[in-house]
C-alpha positions in Angstrom: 93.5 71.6 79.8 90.4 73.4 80.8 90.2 71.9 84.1 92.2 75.1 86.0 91.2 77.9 84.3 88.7 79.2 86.8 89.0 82.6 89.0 90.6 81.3 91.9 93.1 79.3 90.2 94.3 82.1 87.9 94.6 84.4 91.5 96.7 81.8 93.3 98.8 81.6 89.4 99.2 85.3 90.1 99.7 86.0 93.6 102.1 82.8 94.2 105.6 83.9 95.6 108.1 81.1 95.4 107.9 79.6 99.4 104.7 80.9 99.7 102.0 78.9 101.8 98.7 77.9 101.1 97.9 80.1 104.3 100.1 83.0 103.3 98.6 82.6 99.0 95.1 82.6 101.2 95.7 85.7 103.3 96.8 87.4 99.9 93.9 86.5 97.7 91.5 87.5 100.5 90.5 84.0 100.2 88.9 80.9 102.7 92.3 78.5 103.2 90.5 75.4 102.5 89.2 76.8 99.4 92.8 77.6 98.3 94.0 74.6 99.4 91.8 72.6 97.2 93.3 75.2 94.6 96.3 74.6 95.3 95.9 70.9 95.1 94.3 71.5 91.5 97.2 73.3 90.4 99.5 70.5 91.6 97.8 67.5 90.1 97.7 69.7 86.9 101.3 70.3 86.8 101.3 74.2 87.3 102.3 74.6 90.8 105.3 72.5 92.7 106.3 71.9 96.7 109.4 72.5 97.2 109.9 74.2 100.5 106.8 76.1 100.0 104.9 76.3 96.8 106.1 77.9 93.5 105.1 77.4 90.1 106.3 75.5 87.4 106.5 77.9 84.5 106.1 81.5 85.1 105.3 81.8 81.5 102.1 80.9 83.0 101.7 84.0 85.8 102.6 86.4 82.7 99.7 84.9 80.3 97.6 85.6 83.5 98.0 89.0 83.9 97.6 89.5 80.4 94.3 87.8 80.5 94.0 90.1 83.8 94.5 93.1 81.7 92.0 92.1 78.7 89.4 91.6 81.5 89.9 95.1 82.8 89.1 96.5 79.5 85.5 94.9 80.0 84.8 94.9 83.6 87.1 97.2 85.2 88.3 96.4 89.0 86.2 96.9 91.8 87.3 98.6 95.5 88.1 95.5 96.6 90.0 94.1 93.5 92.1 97.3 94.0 93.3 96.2 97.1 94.2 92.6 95.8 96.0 93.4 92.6 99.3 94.8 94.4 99.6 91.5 94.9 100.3 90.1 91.3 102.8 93.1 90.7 105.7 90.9 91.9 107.2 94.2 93.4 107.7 95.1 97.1 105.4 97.8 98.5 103.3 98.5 102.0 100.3 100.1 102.4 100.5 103.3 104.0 98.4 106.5 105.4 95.0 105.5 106.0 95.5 102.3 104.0 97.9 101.8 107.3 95.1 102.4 109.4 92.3 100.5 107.9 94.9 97.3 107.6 96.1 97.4 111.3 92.7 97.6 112.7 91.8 94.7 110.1 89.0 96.4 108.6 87.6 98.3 111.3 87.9 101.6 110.8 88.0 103.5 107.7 88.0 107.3 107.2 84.7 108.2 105.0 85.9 107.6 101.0 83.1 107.8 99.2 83.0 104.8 96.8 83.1 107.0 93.7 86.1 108.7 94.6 88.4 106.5 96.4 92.1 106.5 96.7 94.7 103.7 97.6 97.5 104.8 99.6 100.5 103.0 99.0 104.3 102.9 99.8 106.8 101.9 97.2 110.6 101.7 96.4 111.6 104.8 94.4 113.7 102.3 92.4 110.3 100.5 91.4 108.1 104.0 90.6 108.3 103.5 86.9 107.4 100.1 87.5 104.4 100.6 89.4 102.7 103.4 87.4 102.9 100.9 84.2 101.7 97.9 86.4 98.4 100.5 87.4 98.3 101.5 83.6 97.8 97.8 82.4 94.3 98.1 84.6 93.7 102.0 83.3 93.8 102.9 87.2 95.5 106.4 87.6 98.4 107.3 89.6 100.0 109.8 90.9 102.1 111.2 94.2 99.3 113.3 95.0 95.9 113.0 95.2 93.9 113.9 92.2 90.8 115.5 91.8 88.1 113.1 91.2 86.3 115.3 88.3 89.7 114.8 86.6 89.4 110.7 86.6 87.2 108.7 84.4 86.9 106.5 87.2 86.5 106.1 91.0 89.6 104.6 91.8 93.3 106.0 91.8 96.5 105.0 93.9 98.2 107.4 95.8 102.2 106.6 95.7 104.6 106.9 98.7 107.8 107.0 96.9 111.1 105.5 99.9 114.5 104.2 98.7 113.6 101.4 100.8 109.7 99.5 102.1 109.8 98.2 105.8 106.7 96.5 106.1 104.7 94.4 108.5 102.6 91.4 106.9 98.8 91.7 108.4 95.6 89.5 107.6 97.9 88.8 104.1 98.8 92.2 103.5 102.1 94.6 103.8 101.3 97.8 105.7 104.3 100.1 106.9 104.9 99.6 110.7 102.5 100.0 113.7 104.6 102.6 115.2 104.6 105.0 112.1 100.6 104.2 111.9 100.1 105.2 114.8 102.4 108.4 114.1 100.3 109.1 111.6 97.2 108.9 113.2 98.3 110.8 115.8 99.6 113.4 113.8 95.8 114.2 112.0 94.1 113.1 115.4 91.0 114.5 114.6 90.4 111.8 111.8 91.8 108.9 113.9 90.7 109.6 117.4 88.5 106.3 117.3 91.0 104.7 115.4 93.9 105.5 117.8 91.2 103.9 120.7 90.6 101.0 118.7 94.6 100.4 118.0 95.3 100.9 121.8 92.7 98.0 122.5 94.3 95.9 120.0 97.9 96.2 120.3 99.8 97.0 124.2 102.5 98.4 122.4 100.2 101.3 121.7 100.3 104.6 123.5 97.2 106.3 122.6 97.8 109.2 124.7 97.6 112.7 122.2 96.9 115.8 122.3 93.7 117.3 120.6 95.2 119.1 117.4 92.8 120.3 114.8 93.8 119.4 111.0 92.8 120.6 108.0 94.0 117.5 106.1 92.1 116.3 102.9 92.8 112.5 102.5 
């Protein structure tokens, strides 16, 4: 009974979407796909998760007791910067990352506009139908929320997602996670070019499809 009730089992429990992967549970969980696929093959033997064109679980009784356990945990230890990113995941809601979330998850990690770690926003796009949703999901963690960025001497702690209401999320999968398309990241980044000049050079050496050619225009923007 005890034999699954590690870290990595109860993220694949949570991040699991029926015809998921072991690849595509890895990419979500941030994780090595061998180590999830010995997981994976944990779960199975222990009756929790199922192959049926792609994995699913059993019970999703299960994937709720998790994220209550989840929550308790929060109370004690509360996420990390790179938790954040990772618990969008288990909301079982649609959403992209957007902004310089965009940027940071098209040029896999390398660039990222200074956020100091004690004041550090998460910038992501959701359905307007799911808002209500979303800002209770955040709550069960005590992370705030709001549409705009919020001062940091008004937040008990360092984190706080930023929410792109749309009536509906087109999203891109990359390295596991949804980001809004490369065209309107590179929009963006050339609309406050004076942030993303690098970044713009680095997308245009990733991706052909990118036309880094802008204009010098000074912004005042505070992300």
């Amino acid at each position: 009974m005890y034999e699954v009730c590690g870290e990595k089992e109860l993220k694949v429990i949570l991040a699991l979407d029926p015809g998921d992967s072991i690849s595509g549970v890895a990419r979500k969980t941030d994780e090595n796909r061998e180590t999830i696929r010995r997981v994976v093959h944990r779960l199975e033997e222990a009756g929790y998760v199922a192959y049926d064109d792609g994995l699913h679980l059993v019970d999703q009784t299960i994937r709720d007791a998790g994220l209550e356990f989840l929550k308790a945990a929060a109370d004690t230890s509360p996420p990390s910067i790179s938790e954040a990113y990772v618990l969008p995941q288990f909301a079982g809601m649609e959403y992209a990352y957007t902004g310089i979330d965009a940027v940071y998850v098209w040029t896999r990690g390398g660039y990222q506009v200074a956020r100091d770690p004690g004041d550090y926003p998460l910038f992501i796009a959701v359905q307007e139908s799911d808002l209500d949703a979303w800002v209770a999901f955040f709550d069960r963690f005590r992370i705030p929320t709001a549409e705009e960025r919020q001062s940091a001497d008004d937040l008990d702690g360092s984190i706080q997602v930023i929410f792109e209401p749309r009536p509906q999320i087109e999203a891109e999968m990359v390295d596991g996670r949804p980001v809004i398309p490369l065209k309107e990241t590179v929009a963006f980044a050339n609309e406050h070019y004076a942030h993303f000049q690098s970044a713009l050079d680095m997308l245009g050496r990733m991706y052909d499809s990118v036309d880094t050619d802008a204009n010098y225009r000074p912004t005042n923007v505070e992300f």
